[in-house]
C-alpha positions as CSV (number, residue, x, y, z in Angstrom):
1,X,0.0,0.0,0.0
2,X,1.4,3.4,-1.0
3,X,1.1,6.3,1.6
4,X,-0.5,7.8,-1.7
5,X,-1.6,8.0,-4.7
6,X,1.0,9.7,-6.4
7,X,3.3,7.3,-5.1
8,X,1.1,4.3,-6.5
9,X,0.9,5.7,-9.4
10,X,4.9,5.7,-10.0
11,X,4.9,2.9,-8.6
12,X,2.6,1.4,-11.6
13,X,4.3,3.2,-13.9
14,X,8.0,1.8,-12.8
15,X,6.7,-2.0,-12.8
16,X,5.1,-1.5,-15.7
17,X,7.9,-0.4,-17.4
18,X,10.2,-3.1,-15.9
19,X,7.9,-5.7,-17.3
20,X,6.4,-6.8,-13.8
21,X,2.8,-7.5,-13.7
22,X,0.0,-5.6,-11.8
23,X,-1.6,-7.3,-9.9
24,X,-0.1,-10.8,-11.4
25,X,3.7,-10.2,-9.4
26,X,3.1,-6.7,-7.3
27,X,-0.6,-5.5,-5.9
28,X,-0.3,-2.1,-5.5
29,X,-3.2,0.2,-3.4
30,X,-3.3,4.0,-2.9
31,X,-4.6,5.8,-0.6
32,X,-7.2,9.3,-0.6
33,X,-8.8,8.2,-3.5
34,X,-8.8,11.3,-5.8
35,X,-10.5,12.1,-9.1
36,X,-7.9,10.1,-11.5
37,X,-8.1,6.6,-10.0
38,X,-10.5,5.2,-12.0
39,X,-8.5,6.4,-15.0
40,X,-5.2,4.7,-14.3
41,X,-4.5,1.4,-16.8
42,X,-4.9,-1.0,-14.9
43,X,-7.2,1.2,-12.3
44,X,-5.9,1.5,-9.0
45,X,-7.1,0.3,-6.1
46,X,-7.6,2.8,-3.5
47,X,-8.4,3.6,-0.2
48,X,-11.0,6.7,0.0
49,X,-10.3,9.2,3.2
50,X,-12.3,11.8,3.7
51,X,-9.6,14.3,3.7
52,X,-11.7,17.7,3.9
53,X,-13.4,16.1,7.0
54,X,-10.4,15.2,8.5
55,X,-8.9,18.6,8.2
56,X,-12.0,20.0,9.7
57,X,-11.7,17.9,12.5
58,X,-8.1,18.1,13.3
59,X,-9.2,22.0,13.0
60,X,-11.6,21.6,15.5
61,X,-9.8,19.5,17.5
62,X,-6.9,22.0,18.0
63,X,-9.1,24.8,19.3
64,X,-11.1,22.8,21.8
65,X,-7.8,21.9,23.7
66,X,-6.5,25.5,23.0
67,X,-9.6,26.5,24.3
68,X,-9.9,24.1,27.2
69,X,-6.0,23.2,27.9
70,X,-6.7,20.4,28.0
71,X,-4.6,17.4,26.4
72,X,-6.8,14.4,27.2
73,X,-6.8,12.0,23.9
74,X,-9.5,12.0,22.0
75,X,-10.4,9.5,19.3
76,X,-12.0,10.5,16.2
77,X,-13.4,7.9,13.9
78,X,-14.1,8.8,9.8
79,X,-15.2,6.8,7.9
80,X,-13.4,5.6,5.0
81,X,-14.2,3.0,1.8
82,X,-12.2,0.9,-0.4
83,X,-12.9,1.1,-4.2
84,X,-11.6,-1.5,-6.2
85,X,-9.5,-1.3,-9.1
86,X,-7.5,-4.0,-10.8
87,X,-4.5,-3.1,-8.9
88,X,-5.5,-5.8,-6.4
């Protein structure tokens, strides 16, 4: 799994040059899902984050505590989907 998609995409783009198959020798997934990963050949697989929510929660997150001073952990969960490509 690349850390994004960018990186999966060279990643593609190197094996396939080198002759290595995807997903025959190498499975490669990406991750935040944007607009192009249906369009890759073969598509990516990819993990979709909700990345404007995160920020908006990390945001919010951030001025409760400087608000409160308080540093007690906090877990927030978003929810995330995996969209199937050929990568896989």
């Amino acid at each position: 799994m690349a850390g994004d998609e960018q990186t999966a995409y060279a990643a593609l783009r190197y094996l396939t040059h080198k002759g290595i198959g995807v997903p025959d020798d190498v499975r490669i997934t990406g991750f935040n899902a944007f607009d192009s990963w249906p369009f890759s050949v073969p598509t990516l697989t990819t993990i979709h984050s909700p990345a404007y929510s995160l920020g908006y929660r990390a945001g919010e997150a951030l001025i409760a505590r400087l608000d409160t001073e308080s540093f007690a952990e906090k877990e927030i969960v978003l929810p995330t989907s995996l969209l199937v490509g050929e990568t896989t």
